[in-house]
C-alpha positions in Angstrom: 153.5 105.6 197.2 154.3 101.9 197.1 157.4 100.7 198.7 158.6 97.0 198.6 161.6 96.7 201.1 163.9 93.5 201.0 166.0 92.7 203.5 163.3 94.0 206.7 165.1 92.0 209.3 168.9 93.0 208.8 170.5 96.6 210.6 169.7 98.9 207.7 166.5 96.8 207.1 165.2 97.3 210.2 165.7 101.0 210.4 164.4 101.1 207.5 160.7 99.7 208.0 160.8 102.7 210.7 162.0 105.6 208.0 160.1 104.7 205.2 156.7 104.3 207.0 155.8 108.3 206.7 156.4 108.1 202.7 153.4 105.5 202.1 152.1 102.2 202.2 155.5 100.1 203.0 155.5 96.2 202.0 158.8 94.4 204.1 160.0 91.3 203.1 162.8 88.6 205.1 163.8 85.6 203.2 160.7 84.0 204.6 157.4 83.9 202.1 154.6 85.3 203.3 150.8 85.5 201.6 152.9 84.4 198.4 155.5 87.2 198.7 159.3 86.4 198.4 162.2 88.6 199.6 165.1 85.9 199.1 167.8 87.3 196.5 168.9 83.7 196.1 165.4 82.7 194.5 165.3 84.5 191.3 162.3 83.4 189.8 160.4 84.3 192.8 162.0 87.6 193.1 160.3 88.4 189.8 157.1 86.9 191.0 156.7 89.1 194.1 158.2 92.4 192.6 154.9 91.9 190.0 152.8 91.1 192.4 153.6 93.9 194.5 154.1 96.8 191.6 155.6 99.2 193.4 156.9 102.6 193.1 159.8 102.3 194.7 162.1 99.3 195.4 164.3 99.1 198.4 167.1 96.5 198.6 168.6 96.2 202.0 169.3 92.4 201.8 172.7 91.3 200.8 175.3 88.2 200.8 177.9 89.9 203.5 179.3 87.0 204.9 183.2 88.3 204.0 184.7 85.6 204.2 182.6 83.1 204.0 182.2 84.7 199.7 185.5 83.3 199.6 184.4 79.4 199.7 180.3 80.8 198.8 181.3 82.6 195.4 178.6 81.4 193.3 176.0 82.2 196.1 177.1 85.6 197.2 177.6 85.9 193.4 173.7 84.9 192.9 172.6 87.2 195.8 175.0 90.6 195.5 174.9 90.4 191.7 172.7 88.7 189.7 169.6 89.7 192.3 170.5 92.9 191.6 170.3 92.8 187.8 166.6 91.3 188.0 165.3 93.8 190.3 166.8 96.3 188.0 165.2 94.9 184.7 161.8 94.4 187.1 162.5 98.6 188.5 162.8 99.6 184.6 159.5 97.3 183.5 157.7 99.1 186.1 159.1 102.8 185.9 159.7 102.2 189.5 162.7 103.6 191.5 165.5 101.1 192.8 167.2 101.9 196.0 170.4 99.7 196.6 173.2 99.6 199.4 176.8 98.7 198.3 180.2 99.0 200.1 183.6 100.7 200.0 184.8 97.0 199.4 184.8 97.8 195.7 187.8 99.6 196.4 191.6 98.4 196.2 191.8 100.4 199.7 194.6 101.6 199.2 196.3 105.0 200.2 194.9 107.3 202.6 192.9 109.8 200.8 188.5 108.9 200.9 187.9 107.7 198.3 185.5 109.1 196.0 182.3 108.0 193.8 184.2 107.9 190.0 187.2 106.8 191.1 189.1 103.5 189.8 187.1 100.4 191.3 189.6 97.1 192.3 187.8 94.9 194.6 190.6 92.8 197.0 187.9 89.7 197.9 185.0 87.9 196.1 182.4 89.6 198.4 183.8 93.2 197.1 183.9 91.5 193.2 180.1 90.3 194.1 178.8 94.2 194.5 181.0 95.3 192.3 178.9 93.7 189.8 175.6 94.2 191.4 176.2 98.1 191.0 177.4 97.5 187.5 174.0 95.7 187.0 171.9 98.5 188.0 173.7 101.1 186.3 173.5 99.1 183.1 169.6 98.5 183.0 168.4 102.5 182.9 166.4 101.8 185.3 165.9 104.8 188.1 168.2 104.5 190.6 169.8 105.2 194.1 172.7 103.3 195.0 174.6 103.9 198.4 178.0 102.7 198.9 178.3 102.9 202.8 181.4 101.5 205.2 181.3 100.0 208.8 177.5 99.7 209.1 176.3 99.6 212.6 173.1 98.8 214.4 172.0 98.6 218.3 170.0 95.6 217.4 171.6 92.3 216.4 175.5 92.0 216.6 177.9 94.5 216.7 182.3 95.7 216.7 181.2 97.5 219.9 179.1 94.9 221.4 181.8 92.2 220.9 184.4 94.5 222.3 182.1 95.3 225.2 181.7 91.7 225.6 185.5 90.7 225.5 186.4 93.6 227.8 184.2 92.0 230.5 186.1 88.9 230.5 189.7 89.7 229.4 192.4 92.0 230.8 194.1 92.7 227.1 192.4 93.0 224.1 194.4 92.9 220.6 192.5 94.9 217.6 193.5 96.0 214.3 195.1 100.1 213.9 196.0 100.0 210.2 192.2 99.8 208.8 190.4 103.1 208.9 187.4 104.1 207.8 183.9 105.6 209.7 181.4 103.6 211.9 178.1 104.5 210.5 175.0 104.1 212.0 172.3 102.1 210.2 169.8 104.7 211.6 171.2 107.6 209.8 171.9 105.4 206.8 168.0 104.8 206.8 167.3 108.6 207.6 169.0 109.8 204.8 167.2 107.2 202.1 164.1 108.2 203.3 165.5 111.7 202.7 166.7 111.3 199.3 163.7 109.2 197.7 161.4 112.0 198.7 164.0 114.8 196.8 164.8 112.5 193.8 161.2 111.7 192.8 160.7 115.4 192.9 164.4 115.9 190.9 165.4 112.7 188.8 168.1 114.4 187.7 169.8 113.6 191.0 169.9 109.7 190.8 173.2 107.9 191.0 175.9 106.7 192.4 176.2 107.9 196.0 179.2 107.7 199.2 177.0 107.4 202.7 179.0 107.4 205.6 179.3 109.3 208.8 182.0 112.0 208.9 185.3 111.6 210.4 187.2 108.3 210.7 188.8 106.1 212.6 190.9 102.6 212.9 189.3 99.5 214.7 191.5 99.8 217.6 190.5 103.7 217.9 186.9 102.5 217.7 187.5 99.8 220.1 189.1 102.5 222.7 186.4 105.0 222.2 183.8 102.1 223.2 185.4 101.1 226.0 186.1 104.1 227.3 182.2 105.0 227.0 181.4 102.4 228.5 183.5 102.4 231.8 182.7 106.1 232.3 179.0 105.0 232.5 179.8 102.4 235.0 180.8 99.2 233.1 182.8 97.2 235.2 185.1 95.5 232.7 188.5 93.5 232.8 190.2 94.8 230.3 193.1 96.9 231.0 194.8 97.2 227.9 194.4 97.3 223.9 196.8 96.6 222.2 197.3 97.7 218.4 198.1 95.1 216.0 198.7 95.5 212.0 195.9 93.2 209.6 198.6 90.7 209.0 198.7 90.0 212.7 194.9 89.0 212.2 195.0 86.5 208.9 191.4 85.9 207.3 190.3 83.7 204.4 189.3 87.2 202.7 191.2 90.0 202.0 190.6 93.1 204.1 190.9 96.9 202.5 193.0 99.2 204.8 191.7 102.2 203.6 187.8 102.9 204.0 187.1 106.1 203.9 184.4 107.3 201.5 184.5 110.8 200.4 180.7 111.9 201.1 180.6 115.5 199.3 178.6 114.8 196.2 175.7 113.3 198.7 175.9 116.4 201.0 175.6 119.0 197.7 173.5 117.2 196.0 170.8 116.6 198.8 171.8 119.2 201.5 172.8 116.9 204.1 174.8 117.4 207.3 176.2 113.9 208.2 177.2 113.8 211.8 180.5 112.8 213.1 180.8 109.4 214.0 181.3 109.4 217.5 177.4 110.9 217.9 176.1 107.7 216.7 177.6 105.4 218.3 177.3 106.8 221.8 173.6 107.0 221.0 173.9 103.3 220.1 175.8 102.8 222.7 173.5 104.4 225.6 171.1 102.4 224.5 172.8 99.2 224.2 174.5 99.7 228.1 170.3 100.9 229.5 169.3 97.1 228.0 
């Protein structure tokens, strides 16, 4: 098997080049050409280039616009990269009779209410970023090409930058720490996100009656500010001297940002675990894994 990854050098990405490696010959791409290959979303006509170059069986896309806020002022480039990338590797997948695998977010949601949300429910984006994926999925689903696409919440990595790592990094220096309570949702590890598509490519090749639209996310959930607490607890029981003595909860409208933040994240994960007998581990296993191995650097 054939597997062009986009998107090597991002959290998922990176996990990635390590899960996929057992299922066959992996070719990773950055942004960055190499030997004539192109992995940037934003350069179309190159995108097409390199995916026929390439022919591969299955494409992986863990590259994405997902600069939040930034979409707000960006809209025609995260627009280029979250949506109309999407579509050509779609129309390239179908050419080919090669499988797509795409990420997405529970930012396609109103986030509203309290109750996860799941995979056919109503989608109402609050920010450009959220409208921009949105209408990548939309892409994919219209081509009929083969198709995985994960809608996933809170990603987390131990390499590159982190929610945990800043807060470890503000604790050392600060005695309070202000974070947001009324946005919940469930850190998830890109690890386990990577596990799991390596997982499900080799059980939907076997069963194509399985592809879709699917929610990946660990189980549980929990606000920023309970996040914030669990790290910093962690991390002073394992001998972190920090400042910080207290967190303090604030609401999201304490914390103004150019985009528009959902309140409720949670994704409703059942139709993933059924369909691909999965057992998703509770948040707070992954990210004192990531966490142990942040704090042994």
């Amino acid at each position: 098997m054939k597997i062009l990854l986009l998107g090597k050098n991002g959290q998922v990405g990176w996990e990635l080049q390590r899960s996929l490696a057992p299922l066959g010959e992996v070719i990773a791409l950055d942004r960055q050409t190499v030997y004539g290959l192109c992995g940037d979303l934003s350069e179309l006509d190159s995108l097409c280039a390199t995916i026929r170059k390439v022919n591969p069986d299955v494409i992986v896309n863990a590259a994405a616009y997902t600069a939040v806020d930034k979409a707000e002022s960006e809209p025609e480039l995260a627009t280029r990269v979250n949506a109309l990338a999407s579509q050509v590797l779609a129309e390239e997948a179908l050419s080919l009779h090669a499988w797509l695998i795409h990420y997405s977010t529970d930012y396609v949601f109103s986030g509203s209410g309290q109750k996860p949300w799941q995979e056919d429910e109503a989608v109402a984006p609050v920010n450009h970023y959220g409208a921009s994926k949105l209408a990548g999925e939309q892409a994919i689903t219209a081509s009929g090409c083969k198709h995985l696409i994960f809608r996933t919440s809170w990603v987390y990595g131990a390499r590159g930058n982190n929610f945990a790592k800043a807060m470890l990094r503000l604790a050392k220096d600060r005695e309070a720490l202000s974070v947001i309570a009324d946005q919940i949702g469930a850190p998830t590890g890109a690890d386990l996100i990577a596990d799991v598509t390596a997982q499900a490519i080799q059980k939907v090749i076997q069963h194509p009656e399985l592809e879709g639209l699917y929610h990946l996310a660990a189980s549980g959930d929990v606000s920023w500010h309970g996040y914030a607490s669990h790290v910093i607890e962690f991390a002073r029981s394992h001998g972190e001297q920090l400042a910080v003595t207290a967190i303090n909860p604030i609401d999201t409208t304490a914390y103004p940002t150019l985009a528009r933040r959902p309140l409720n994240s949670r994704l409703n994960t059942q139709k993933l675990r059924d369909n691909f007998s999965l057992h998703l581990p509770d948040w707070q296993s992954g990210v004192t894994r990531m966490l142990m191995e942040v704090l042994n650097k």
